[in-house]
Structures are given as structure tokens and as C-alpha cells.
N, CA, C and O atoms as a printed pandas DataFrame, in Angstrom:
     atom_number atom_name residue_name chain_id  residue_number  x_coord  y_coord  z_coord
0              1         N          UNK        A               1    0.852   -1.162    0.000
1              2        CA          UNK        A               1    0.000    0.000    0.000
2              3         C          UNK        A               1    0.901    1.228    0.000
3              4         O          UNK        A               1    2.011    1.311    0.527
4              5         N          UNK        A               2    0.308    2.079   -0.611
5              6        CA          UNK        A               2    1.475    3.571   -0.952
6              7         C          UNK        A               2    0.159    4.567   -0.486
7              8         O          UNK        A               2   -1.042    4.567   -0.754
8              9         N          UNK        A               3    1.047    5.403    0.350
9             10        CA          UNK        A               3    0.574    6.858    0.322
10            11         C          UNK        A               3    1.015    8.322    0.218
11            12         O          UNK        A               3    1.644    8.669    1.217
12            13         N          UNK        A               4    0.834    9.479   -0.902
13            14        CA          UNK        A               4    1.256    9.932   -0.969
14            15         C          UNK        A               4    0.877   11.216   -0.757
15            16         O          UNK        A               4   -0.228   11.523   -1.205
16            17         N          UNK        A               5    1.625   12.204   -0.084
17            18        CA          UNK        A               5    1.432   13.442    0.689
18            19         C          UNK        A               5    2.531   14.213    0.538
19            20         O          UNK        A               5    3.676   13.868    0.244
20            21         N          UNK        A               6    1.898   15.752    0.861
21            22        CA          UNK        A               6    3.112   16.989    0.482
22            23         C          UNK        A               6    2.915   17.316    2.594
23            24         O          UNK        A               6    1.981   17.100    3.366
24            25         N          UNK        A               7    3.838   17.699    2.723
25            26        CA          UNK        A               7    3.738   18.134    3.808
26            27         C          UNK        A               7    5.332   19.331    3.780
27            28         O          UNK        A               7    6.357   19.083    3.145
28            29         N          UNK        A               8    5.104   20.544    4.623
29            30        CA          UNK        A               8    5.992   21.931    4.282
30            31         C          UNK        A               8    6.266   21.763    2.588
31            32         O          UNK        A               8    5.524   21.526    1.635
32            33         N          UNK        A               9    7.268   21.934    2.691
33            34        CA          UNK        A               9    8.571   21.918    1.071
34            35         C          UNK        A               9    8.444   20.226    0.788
35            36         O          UNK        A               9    8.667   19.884   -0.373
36            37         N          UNK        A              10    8.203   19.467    1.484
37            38        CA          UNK        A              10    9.102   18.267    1.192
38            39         C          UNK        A              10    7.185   17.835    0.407
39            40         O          UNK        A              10    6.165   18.520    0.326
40            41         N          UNK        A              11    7.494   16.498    0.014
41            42        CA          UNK        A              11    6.640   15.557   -0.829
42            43         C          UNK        A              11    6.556   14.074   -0.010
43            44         O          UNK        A              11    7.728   13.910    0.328
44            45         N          UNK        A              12    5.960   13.171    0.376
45            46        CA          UNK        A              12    6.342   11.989    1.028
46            47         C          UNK        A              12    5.855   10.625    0.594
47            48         O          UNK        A              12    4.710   10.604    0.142
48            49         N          UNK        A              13    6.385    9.709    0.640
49            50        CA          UNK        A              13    5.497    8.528   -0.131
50            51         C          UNK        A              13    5.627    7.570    1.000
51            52         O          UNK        A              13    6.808    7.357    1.277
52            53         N          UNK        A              14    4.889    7.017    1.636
53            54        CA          UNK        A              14    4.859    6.024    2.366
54            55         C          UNK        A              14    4.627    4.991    1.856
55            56         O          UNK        A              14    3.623    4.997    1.143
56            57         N          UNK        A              15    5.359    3.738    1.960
57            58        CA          UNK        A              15    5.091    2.546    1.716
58            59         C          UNK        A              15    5.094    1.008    2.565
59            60         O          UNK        A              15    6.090    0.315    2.771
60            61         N          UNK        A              16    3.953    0.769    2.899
61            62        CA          UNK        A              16    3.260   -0.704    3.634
62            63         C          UNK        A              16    3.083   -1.453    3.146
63            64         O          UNK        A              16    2.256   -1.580    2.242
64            65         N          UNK        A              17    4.032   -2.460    3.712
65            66        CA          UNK        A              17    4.069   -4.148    3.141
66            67         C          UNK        A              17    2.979   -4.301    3.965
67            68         O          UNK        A              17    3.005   -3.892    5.126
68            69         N          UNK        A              18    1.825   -4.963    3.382
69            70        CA          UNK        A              18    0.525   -5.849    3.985
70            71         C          UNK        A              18    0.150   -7.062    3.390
71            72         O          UNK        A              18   -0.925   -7.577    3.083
72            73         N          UNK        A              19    1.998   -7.556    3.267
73            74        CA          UNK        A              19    1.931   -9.147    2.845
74            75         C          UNK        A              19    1.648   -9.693    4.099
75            76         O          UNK        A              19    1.475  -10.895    3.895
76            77         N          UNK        A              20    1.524   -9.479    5.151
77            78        CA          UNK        A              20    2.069  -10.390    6.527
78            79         C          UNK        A              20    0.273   -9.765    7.158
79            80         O          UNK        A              20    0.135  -10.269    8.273
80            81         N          UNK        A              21   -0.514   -9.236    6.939
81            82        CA          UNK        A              21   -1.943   -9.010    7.312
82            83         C          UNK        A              21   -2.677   -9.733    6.618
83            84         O          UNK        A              21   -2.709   -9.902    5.399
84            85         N          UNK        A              22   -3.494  -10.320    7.742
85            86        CA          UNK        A              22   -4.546  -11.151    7.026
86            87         C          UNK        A              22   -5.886  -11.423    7.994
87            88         O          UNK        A              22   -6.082  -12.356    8.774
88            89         N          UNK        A              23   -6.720  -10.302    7.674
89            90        CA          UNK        A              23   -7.661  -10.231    8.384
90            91         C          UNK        A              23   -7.876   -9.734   10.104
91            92         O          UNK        A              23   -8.699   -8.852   10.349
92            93         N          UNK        A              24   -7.288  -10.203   10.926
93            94        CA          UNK        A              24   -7.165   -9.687   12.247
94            95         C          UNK        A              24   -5.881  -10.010   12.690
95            96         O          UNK        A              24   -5.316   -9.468   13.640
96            97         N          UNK        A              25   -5.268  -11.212   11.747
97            98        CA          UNK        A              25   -4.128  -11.847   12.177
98            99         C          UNK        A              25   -2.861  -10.988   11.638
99           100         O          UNK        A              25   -2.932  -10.667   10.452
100          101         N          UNK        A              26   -1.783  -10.601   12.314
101          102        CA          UNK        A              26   -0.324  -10.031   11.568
102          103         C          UNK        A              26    0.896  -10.859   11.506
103          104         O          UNK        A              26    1.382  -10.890   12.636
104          105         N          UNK        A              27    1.657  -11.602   10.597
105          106        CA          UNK        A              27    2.602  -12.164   10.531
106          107         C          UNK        A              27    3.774  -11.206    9.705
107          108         O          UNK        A              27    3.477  -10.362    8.859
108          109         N          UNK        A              28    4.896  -11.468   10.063
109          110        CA          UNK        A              28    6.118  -11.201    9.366
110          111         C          UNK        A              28    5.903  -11.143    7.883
111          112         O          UNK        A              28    5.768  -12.190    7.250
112          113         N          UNK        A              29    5.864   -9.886    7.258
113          114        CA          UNK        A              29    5.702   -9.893    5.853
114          115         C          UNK        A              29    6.785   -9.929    5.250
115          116         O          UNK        A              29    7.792   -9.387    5.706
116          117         N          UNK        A              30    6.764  -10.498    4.254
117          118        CA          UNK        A              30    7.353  -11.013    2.893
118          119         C          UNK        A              30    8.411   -9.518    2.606
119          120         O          UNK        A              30    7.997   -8.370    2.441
120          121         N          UNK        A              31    9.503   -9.871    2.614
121          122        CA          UNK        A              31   10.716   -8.829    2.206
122          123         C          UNK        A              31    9.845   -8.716    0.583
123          124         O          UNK        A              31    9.496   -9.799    0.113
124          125         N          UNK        A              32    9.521   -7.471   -0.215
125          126        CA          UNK        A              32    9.662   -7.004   -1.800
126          127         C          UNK        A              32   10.884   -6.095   -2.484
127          128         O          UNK        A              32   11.234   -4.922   -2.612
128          129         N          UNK        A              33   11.100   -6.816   -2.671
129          130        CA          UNK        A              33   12.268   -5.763   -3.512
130          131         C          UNK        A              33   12.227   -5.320   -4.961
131          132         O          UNK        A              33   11.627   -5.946   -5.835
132          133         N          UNK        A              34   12.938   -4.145   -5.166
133          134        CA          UNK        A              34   12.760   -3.541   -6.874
134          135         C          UNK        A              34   11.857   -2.874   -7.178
135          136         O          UNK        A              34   11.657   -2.369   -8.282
136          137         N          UNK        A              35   11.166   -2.795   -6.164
137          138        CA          UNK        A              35    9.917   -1.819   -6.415
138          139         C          UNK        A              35    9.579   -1.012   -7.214
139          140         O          UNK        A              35    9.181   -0.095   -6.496
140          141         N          UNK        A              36    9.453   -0.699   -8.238
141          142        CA          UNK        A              36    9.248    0.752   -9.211
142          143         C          UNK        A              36    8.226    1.474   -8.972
143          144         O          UNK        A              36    7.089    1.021   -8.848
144          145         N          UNK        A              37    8.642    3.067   -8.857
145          146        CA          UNK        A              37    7.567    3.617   -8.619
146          147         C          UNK        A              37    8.166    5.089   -9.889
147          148         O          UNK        A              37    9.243    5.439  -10.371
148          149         N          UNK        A              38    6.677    5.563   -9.974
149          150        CA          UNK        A              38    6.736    6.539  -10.684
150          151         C          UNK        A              38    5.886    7.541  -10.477
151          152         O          UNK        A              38    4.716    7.225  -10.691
152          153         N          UNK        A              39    6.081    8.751  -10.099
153          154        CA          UNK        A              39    5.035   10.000   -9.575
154          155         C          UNK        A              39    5.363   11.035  -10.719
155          156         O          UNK        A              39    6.449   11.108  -11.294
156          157         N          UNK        A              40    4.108   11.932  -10.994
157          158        CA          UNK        A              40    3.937   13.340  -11.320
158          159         C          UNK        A              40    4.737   14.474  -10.689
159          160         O          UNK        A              40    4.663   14.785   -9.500
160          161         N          UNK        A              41    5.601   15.133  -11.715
161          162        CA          UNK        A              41    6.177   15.998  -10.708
162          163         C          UNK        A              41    7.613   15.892  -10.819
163          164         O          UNK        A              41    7.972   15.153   -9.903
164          165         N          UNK        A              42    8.491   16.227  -11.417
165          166        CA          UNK        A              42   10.201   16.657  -11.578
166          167         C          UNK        A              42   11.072   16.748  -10.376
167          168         O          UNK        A              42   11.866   17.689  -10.370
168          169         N          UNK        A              43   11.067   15.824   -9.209
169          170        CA          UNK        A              43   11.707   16.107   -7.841
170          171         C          UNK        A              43   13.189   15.906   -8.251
171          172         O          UNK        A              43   13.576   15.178   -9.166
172          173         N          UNK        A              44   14.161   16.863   -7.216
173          174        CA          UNK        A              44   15.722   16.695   -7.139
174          175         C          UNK        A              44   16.022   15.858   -6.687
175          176         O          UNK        A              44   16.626   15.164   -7.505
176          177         N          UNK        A              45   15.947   15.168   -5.225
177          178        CA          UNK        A              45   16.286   13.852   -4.358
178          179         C          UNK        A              45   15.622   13.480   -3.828
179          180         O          UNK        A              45   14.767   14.254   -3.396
180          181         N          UNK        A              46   15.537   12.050   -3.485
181          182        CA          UNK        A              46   14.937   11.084   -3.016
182          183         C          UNK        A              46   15.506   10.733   -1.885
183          184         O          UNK        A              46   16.715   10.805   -2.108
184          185         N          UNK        A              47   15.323   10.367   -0.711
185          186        CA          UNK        A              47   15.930   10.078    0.322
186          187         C          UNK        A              47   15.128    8.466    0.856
187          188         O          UNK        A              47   13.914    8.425    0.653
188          189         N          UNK        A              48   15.733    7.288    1.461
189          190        CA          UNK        A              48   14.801    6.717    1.992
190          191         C          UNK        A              48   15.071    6.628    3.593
191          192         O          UNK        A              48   16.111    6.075    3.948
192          193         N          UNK        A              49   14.203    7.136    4.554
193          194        CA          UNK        A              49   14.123    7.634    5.926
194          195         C          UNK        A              49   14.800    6.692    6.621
195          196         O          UNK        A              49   15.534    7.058    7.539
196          197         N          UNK        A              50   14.650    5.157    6.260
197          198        CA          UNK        A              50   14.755    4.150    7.329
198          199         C          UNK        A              50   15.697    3.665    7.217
199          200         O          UNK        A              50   15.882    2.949    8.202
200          201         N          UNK        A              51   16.872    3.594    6.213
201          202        CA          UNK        A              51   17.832    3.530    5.755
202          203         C          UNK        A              51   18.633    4.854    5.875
203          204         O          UNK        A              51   19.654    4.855    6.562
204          205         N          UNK        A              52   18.379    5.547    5.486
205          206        CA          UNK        A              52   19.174    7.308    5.007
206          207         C          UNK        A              52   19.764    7.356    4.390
207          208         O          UNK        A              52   20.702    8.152    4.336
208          209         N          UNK        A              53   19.385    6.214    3.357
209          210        CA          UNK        A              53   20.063    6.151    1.902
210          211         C          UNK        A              53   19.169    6.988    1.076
211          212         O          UNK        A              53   17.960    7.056    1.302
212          213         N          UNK        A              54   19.943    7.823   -0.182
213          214        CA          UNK        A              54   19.588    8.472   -0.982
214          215         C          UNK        A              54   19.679    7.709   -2.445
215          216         O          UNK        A              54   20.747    7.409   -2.979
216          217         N          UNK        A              55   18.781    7.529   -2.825
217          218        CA          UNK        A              55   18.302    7.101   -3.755
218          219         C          UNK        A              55   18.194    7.420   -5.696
219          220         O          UNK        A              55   17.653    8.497   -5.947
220          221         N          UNK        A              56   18.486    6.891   -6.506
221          222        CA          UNK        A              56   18.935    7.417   -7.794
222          223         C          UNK        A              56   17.326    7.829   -8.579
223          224         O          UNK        A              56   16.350    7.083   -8.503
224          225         N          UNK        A              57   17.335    9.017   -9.234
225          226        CA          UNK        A              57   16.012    9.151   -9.770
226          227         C          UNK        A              57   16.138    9.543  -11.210
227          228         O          UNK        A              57   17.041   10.342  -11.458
228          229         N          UNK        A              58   15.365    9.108  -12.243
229          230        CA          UNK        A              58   15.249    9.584  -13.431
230          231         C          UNK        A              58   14.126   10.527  -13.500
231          232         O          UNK        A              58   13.153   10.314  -12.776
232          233         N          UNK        A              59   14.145   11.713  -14.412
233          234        CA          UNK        A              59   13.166   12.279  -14.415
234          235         C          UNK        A              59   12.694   12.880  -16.178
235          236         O          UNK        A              59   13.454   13.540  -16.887
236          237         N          UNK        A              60   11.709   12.571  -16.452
237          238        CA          UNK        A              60   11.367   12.618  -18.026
238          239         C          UNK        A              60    9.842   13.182  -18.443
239          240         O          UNK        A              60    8.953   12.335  -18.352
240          241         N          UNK        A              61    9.539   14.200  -18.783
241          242        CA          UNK        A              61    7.908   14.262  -19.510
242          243         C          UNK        A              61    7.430   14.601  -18.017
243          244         O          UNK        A              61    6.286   14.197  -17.807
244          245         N          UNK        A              62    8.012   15.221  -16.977
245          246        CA          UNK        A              62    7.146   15.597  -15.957
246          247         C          UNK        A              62    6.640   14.764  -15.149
247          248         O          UNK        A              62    5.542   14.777  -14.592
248          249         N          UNK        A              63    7.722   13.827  -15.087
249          250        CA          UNK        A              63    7.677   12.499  -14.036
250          251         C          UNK        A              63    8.437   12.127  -13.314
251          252         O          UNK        A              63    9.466   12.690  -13.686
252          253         N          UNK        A              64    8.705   11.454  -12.374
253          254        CA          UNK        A              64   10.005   11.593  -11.582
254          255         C          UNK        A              64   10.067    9.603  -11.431
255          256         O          UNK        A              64    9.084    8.966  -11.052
256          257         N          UNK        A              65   10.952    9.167  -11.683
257          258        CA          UNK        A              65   10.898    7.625  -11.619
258          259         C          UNK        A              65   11.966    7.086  -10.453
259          260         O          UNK        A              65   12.944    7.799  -10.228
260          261         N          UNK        A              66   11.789    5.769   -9.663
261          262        CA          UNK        A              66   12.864    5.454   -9.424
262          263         C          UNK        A              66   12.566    3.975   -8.195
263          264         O          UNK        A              66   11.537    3.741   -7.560
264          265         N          UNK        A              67   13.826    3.223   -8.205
265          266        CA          UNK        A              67   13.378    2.387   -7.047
266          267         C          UNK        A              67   13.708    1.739   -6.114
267          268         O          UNK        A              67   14.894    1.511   -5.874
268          269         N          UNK        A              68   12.862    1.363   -5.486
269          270        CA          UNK        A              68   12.629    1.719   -3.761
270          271         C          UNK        A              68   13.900   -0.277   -3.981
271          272         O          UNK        A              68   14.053   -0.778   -5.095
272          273         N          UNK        A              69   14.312   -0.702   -3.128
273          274        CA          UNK        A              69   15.578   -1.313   -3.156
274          275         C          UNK        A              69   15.247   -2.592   -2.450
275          276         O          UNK        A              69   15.597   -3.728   -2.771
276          277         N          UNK        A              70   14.481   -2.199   -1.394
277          278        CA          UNK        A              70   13.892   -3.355   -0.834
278          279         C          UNK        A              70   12.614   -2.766    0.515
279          280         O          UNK        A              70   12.800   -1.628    0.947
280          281         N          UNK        A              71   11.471   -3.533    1.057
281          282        CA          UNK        A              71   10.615   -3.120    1.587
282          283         C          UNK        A              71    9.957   -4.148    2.407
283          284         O          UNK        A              71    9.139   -4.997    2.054
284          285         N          UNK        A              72   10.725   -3.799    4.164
285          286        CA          UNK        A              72   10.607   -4.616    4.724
286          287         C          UNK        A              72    9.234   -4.227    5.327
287          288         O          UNK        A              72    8.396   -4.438    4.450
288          289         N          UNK        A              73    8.564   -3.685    6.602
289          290        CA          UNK        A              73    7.031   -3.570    6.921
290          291         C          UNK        A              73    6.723   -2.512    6.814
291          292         O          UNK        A              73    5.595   -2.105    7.093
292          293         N          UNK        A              74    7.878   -1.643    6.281
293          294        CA          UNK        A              74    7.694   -0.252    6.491
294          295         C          UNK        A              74    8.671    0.720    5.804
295          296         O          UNK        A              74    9.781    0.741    6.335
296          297         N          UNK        A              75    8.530    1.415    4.891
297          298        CA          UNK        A              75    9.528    3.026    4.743
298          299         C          UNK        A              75    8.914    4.069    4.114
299          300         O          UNK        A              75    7.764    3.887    3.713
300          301         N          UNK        A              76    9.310    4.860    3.987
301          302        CA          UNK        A              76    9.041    6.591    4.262
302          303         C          UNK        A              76   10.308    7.188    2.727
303          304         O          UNK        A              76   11.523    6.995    2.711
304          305         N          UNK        A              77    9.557    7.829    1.743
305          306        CA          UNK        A              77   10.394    8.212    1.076
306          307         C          UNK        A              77   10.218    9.297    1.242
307          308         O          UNK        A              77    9.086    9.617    1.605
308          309         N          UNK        A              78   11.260   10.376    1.055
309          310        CA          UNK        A              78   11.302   12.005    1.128
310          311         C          UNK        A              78   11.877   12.259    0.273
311          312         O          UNK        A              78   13.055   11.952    0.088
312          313         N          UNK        A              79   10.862   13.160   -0.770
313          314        CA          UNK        A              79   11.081   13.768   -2.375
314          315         C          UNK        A              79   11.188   15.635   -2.172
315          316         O          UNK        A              79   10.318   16.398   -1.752
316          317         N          UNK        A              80   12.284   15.875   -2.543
317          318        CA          UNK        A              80   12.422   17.410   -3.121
318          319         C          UNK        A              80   12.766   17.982   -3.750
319          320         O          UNK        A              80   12.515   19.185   -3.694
């Protein structure tokens, strides 16, 4: 699940593994990796919060591309 929000200057994309939910029950979700994502919008850097790795982005036609590396239950991207 992705959510995406501007909050001050910055842009944010949250992303939830809800491989490991299943109904009331929560288990250890499934590592995804390679993720591709692609948003509206020409951003300079990508940061990923939970790591504080900065991240490589292409940007083309008013899009900003790039991807997320691996996604364990939880991370936080910060676009500016």
C-alpha cells in the first residue's frame, strides 16, 4: 500500500508491506524488492528515511521515476 502526501517543502510517499496481514491476524511480511515507482512531478532527491540512503532518480515528460531497493514492513520516502 502507498501513500502519498506533500507536507511543508518536502513531498512523502509512504510505503506498507501488507503481505504479513490477514484479516485480524499479523505475521512477518514477505521482504519485496525492486519496487518501481513513478510519480507526477520533476523532484531533485529522493531520500529513503529508514535507511538514510539516498536514492537514484530519473526524471522525463514531468515524471520523476525510481526504485525503492527493498521493503521490509515499512519506509518513508522524502522527495524534493
Amino acid at each position: 500500500e502507498m501513500s502519498l502526501m506533500k507536507q511543508g517543502g518536502q513531498t512523502q510517499l509512504h510505503l506498507m508491506n501488507l503481505s504479513g496481514h490477514s484479516s485480524t491476524a499479523y505475521f512477518t511480511p514477505l521482504p519485496m524488492q525492486n519496487i518501481s515507482i513513478q510519480i507526477a512531478g520533476e523532484y531533485r532527491n529522493a531520500r529513503l528515511v529508514d535507511s538514510g540512503r539516498k536514492i537514484s532518480m530519473k526524471r522525463e515528460g514531468g515524471y520523476t521515476s525510481f526504485i525503492i531497493p527493498q521493503l521490509g514492513e515499512y519506509e518513508l520516502v522524502v522527495l524534493d
